[in-house]
NUDO-791221 format. One record per residue (C-alpha): x, y, z; residue number from 1. Coordinates in steps of 0.2 Angstrom, whole numbers, plus 5000, padded with zeros to 4 digits. Example, Ala and Ser with C-alpha at 12.3 -4.5 7.8 and 13.67 -1.06 7.14 Angstrom:
((5062 4978 5039) 1)
((5068 4995 5036) 2)
This chain:
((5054 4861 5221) 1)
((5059 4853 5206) 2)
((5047 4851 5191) 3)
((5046 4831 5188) 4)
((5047 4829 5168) 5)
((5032 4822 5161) 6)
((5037 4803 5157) 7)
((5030 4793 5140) 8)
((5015 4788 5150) 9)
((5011 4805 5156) 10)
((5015 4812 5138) 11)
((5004 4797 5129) 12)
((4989 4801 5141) 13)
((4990 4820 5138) 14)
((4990 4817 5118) 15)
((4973 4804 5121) 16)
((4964 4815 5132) 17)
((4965 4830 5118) 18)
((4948 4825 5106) 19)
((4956 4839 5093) 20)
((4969 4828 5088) 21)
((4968 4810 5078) 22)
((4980 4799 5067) 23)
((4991 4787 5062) 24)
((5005 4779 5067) 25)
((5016 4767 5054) 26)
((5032 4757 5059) 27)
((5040 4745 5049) 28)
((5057 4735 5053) 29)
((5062 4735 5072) 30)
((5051 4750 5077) 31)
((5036 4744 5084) 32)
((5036 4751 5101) 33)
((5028 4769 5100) 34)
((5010 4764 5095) 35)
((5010 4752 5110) 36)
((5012 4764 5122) 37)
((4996 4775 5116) 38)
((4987 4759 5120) 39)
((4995 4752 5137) 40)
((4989 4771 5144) 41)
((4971 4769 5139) 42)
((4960 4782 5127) 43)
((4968 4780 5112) 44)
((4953 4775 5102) 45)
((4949 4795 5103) 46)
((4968 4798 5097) 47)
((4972 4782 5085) 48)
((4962 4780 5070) 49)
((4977 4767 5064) 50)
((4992 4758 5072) 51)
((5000 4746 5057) 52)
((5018 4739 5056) 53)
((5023 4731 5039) 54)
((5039 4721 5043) 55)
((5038 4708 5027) 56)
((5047 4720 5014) 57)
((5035 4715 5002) 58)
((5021 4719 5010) 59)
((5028 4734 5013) 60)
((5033 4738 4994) 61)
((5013 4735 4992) 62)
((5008 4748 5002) 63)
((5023 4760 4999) 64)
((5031 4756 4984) 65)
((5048 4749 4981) 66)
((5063 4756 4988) 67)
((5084 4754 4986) 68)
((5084 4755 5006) 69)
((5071 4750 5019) 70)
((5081 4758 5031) 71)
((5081 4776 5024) 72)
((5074 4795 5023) 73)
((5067 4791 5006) 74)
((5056 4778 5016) 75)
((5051 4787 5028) 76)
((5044 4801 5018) 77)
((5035 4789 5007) 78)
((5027 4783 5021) 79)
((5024 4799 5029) 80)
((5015 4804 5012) 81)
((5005 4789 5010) 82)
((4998 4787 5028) 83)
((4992 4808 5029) 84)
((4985 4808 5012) 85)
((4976 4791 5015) 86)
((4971 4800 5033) 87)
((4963 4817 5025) 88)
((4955 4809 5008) 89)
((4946 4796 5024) 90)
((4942 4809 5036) 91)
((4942 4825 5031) 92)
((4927 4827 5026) 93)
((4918 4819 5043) 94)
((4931 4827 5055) 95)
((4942 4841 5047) 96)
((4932 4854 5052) 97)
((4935 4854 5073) 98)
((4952 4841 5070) 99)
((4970 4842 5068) 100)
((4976 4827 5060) 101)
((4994 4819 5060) 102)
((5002 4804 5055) 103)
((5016 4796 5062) 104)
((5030 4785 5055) 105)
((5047 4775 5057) 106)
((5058 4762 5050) 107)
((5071 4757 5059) 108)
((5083 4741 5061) 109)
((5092 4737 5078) 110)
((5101 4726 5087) 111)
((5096 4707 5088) 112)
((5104 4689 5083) 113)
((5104 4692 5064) 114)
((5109 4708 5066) 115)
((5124 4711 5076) 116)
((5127 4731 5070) 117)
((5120 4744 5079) 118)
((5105 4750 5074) 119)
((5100 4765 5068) 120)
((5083 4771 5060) 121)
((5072 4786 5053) 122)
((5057 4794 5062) 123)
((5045 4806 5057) 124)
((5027 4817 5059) 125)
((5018 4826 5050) 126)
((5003 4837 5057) 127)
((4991 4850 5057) 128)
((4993 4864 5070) 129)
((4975 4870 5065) 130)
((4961 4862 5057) 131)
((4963 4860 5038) 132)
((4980 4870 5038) 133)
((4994 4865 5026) 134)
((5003 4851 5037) 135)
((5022 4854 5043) 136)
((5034 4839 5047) 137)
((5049 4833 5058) 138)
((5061 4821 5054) 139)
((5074 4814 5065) 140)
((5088 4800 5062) 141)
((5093 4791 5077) 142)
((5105 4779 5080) 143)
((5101 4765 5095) 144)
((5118 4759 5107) 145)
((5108 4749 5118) 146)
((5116 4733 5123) 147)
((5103 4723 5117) 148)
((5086 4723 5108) 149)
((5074 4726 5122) 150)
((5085 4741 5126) 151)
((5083 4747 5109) 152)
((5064 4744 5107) 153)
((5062 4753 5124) 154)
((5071 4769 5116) 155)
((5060 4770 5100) 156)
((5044 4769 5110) 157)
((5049 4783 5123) 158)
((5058 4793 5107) 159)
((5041 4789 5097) 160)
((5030 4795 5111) 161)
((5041 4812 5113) 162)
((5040 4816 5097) 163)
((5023 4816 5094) 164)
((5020 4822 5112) 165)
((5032 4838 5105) 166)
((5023 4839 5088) 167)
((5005 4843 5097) 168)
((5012 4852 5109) 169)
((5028 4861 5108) 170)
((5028 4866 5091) 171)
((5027 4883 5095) 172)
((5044 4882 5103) 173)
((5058 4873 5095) 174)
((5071 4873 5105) 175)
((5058 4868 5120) 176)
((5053 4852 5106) 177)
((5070 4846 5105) 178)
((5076 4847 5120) 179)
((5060 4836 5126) 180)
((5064 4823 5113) 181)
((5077 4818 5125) 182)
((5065 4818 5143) 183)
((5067 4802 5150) 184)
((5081 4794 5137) 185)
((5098 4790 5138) 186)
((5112 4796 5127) 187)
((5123 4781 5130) 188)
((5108 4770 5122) 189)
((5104 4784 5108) 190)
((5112 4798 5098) 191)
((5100 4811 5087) 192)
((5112 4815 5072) 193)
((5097 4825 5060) 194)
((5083 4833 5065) 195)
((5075 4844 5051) 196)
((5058 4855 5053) 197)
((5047 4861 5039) 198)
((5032 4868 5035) 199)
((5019 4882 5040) 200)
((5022 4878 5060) 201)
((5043 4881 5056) 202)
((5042 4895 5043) 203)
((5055 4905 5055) 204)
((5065 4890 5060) 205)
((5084 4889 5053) 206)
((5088 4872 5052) 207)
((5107 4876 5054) 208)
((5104 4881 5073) 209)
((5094 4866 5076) 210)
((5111 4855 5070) 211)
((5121 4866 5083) 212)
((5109 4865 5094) 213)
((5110 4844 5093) 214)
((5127 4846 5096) 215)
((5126 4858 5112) 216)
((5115 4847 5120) 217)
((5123 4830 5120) 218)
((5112 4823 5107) 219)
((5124 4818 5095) 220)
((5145 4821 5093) 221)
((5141 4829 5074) 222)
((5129 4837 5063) 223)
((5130 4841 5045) 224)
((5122 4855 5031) 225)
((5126 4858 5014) 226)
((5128 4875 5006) 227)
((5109 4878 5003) 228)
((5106 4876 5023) 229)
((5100 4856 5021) 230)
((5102 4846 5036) 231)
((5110 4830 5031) 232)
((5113 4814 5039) 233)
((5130 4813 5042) 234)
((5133 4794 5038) 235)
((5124 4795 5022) 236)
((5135 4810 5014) 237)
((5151 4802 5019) 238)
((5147 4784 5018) 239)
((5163 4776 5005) 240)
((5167 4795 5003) 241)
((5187 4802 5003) 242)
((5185 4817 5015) 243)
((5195 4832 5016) 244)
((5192 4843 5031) 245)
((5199 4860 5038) 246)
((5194 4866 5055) 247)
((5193 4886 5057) 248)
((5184 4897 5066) 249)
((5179 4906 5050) 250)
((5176 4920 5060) 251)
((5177 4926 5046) 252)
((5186 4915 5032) 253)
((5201 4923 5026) 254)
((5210 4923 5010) 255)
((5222 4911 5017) 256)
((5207 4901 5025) 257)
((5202 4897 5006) 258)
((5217 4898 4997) 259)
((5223 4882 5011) 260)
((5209 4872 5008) 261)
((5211 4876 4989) 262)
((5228 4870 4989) 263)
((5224 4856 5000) 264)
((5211 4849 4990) 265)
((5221 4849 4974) 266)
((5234 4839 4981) 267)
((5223 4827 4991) 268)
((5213 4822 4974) 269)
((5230 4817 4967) 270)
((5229 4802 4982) 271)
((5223 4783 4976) 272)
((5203 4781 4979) 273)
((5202 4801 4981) 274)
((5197 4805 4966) 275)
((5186 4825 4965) 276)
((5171 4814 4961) 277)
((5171 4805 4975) 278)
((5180 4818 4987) 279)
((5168 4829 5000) 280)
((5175 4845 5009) 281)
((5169 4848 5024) 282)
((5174 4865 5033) 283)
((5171 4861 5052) 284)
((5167 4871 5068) 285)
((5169 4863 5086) 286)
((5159 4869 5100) 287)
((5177 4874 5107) 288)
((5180 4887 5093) 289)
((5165 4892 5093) 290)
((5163 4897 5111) 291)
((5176 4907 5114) 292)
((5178 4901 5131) 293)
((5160 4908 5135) 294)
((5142 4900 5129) 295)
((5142 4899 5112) 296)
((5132 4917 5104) 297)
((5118 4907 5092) 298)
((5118 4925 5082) 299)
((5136 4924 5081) 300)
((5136 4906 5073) 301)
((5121 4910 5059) 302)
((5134 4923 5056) 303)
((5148 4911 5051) 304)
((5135 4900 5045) 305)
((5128 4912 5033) 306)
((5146 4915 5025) 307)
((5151 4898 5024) 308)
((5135 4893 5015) 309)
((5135 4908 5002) 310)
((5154 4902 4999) 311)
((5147 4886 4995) 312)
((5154 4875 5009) 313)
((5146 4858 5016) 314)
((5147 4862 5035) 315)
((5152 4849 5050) 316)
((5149 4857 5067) 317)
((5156 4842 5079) 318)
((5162 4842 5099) 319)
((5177 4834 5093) 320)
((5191 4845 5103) 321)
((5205 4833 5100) 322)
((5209 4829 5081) 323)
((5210 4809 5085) 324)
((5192 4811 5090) 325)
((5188 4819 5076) 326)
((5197 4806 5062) 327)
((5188 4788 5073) 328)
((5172 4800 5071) 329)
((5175 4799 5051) 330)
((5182 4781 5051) 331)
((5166 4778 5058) 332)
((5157 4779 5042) 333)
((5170 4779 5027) 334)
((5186 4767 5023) 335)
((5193 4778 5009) 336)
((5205 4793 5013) 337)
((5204 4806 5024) 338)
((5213 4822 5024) 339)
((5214 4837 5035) 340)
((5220 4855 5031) 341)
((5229 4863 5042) 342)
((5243 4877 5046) 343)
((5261 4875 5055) 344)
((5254 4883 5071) 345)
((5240 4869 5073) 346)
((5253 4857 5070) 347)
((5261 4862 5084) 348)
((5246 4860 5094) 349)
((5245 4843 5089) 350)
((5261 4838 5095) 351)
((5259 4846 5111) 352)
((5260 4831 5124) 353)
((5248 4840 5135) 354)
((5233 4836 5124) 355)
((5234 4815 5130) 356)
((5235 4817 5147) 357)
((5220 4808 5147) 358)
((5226 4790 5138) 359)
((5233 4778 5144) 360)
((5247 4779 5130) 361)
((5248 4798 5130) 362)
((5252 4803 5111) 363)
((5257 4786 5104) 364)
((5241 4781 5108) 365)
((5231 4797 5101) 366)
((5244 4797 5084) 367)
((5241 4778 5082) 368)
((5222 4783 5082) 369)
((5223 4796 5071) 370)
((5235 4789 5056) 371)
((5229 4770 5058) 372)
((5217 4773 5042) 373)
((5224 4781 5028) 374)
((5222 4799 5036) 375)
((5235 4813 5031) 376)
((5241 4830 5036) 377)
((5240 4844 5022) 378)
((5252 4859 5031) 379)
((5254 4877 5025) 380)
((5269 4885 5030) 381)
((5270 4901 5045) 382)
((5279 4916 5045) 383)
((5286 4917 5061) 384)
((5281 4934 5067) 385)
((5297 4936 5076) 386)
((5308 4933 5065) 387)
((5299 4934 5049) 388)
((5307 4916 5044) 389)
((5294 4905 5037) 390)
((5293 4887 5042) 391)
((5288 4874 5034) 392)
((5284 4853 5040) 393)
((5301 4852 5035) 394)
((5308 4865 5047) 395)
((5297 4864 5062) 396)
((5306 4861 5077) 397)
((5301 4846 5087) 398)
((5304 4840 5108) 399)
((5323 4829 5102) 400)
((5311 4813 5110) 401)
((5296 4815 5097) 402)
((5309 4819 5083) 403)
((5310 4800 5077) 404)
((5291 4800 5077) 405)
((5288 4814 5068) 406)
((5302 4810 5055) 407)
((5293 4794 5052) 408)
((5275 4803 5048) 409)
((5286 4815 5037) 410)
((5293 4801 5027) 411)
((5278 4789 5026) 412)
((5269 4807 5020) 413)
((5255 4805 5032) 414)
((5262 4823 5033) 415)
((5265 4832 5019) 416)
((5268 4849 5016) 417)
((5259 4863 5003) 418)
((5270 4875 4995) 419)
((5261 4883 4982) 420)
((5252 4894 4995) 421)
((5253 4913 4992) 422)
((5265 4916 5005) 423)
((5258 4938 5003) 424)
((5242 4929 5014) 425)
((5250 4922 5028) 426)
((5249 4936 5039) 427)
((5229 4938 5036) 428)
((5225 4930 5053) 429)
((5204 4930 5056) 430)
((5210 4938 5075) 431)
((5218 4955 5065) 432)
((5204 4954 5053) 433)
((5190 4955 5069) 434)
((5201 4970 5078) 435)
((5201 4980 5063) 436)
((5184 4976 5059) 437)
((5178 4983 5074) 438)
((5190 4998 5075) 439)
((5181 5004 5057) 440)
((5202 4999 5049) 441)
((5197 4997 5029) 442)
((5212 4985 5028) 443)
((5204 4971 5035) 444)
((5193 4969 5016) 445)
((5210 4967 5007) 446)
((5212 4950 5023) 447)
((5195 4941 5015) 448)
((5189 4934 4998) 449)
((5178 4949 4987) 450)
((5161 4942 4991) 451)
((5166 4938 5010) 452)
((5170 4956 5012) 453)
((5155 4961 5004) 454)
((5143 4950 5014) 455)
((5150 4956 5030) 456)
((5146 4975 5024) 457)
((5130 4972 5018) 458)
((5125 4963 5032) 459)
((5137 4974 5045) 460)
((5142 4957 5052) 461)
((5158 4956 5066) 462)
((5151 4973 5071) 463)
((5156 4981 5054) 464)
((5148 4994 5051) 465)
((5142 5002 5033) 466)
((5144 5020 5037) 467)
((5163 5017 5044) 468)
């Protein structure tokens, strides 16, 4: 028999019912769906000490404060902050003793007449797992696709409802919290691009494996942390930003892996509105290369995690297999240049008919998707290991009936071609550098930047092992 998942009136009900648990719930904007629910099921004088919206935005700067964006995580933690302390300073002292308090809050804007966008918004909690405990916290960013408002408001109230249902009762199991965030939802109405857990009740969690984790499950298409392991929002770090982008396995970064993107980035700064101010490199990792044709290893992906972040990289782990994909993913948030680093072999991919079988247009269709808004190819040269002959864009053989095409990219420099890499690092591949790795070969530490090397002997990562 198949377990029936609990829907938003069963999960509302079971969070009235439990006397140890009171709070308050705050929506301002278009978000005004979750507190209803607690009501319509009945009990939730025993679970509700407030329900308030604040739509006017200057009623809300009363209560809040002012704010540059209604809309935003700075928002929703001010309201977060104001609502829990207002909570314990009131009831702490009657009730803190045998309850375990939360508060809830959202802002969120969606879809209606005035506002014909889609919309998007912030939720968050923040609770007690035992009476009188420092409080922990989860905060999400969704964005809402429903095809109209009454789609939208129906999403938040279930999402709502999920979310505190898994705050008081799924803490103790993360993945189980998340993956209950979705019961009963859609993910052609919504799409969960941050989810970030602090506090006492998450001490162990890494937030870099939730953001896979997003990813894995259909939640969203992409997720994003810096260097220092922060969750970000993805639209908000590249919003009006020039990106460059390599996609690697990094498994583990090479000298050539670094000394690409460094000669990459150089050249793309020289480009009109991409100035190194206003320029973000990403290094990303697709579920495809970070499968290896099997389920993904979660160890495995901290692993390359953990490299990339004490190299100081901003991280993009997407589903994106097809490049196309991947550039209408960041035309999506940013009008400025884009750029993606690359080498002569994945060039080769990328002109390989097979990969559009699936439009309409086969590869004029995916190029004209992929090079309609300012994006560019930044390509090292290969040594061929047949031969030993490098190649560069200019010498790539192409099928005689994509020649034209490709000549045109080359002479509009939508392709352009790097050649001041250090052609001694073009046979570091990551492939030999795993084989010798694991075989106990010391030349695969002469293959990867100096603290790469270290790191992976330290921490005998890639089965290396200290004592080899």
């Amino acid at each position: 028999m198949v377990n029936k998942l609990p829907d938003a009136h069963e999960k509302a009900l079971m969070v009235n019912r439990d006397t140890t648990k009171y709070g308050t719930l705050a929506e301002i904007g278009g978000g005004q769906e979750t507190a209803r629910w607690f009501f319509k099921v009945g009990g939730a004088a025993g679970t509700i000490a407030k329900a308030m919206s604040a739509y006017d935005m200057k009623f809300s700067d009363s209560i809040y404060g002012p704010c540059k964006r209604y809309v935003s995580r700075d928002r929703l933690e001010a309201m977060l902050n104001y609502e829990y302390e207002l909570l314990i300073d009131r009831l702490d002292e009657t009730r803190g003793a045998v309850t375990t308090f939360f508060s809830f809050a959202n802002t969120v804007t969606i879809h209606s007449y005035s506002h014909a966008e889609e919309g998007h918004g912030w939720l968050g909690i923040r609770f007690q797992t035992q009476p009188r405990e420092t409080p922990s916290q989860i905060v999400l960013h969704v964005y809402l696709h429903g095809k109209d408002s009454t789609q939208d408001q129906d999403t938040l109230g279930v999402l709502g409802v999920n979310l505190i249902y898994g705050a008081t009762h799924l803490y103790r199991d993360p993945r189980e919290l998340l993956e209950a965030l979705l019961d009963n939802l859609s993910m052609d109405n919504l799409e969960i691009d941050l989810l970030d857990f602090s506090g006492p009740a998450f001490a162990d969690v890494d937030n870099r494996l939730m953001a896979l984790l997003l990813v894995q499950q259909g939640a969203c298409n992409a997720a994003m942390f810096t260097a220092d392991g922060k969750v970000v929002q993805p639209g908000d770090m590249l919003y009006k930003k020039a990106v460059l982008i390599e996609r690697s396995r990094f498994k583990p970064p090479t000298k050539l892996t670094m000394n690409l993107l460094d000669s990459a980035h150089a050249a793309f700064v020289k480009e009109p509105e991409a100035c190194d101010e206003c320029a973000l490199v990403l290094s990303e990792m697709t579920l495809h290369n970070l499968s290896d044709g099997t389920d993904i290893q979660i160890e495995d992906f901290l692993q390359r995690a953990d490299i990339l972040c004490m190299l100081g990289k901003n991280v993009l782990i997407s589903n994106y297999g097809a490049f196309y994909r991947l550039a209408g993913y960041l035309h999506r948030y940013t009008d400025k240049p884009v750029g993606v680093a690359m080498g002569v072999p994945t060039l080769k991919e990328i002109l390989d008919e097979r990969y559009y079988t699936d439009l309409a247009g086969g590869i004029l269709e995916a190029f004209g998707r992929l090079f309609k808004n300012n994006l560019r190819f930044y390509v090292c040269p290969w040594r061929d290991p047949d031969t030993g002959n490098l190649v560069t864009v200019e010498d790539l053989e192409v099928a005689p009936h994509l020649r034209h095409l490709y000549e045109y990219l080359l002479e509009n420099g939508l392709i352009k071609s790097l050649t001041d890499i250090n052609q001694d690092y073009l046979g570091y591949l990551s492939s030999d550098i795993l084989e010798k790795i694991r075989c106990g070969d010391p030349g695969w530490e002469t293959m990867v930047p100096d603290e790469v090397g270290r790191m992976i002997r330290e921490r005998e990562l890639f089965g290396c092992h200290k004592d080899a």
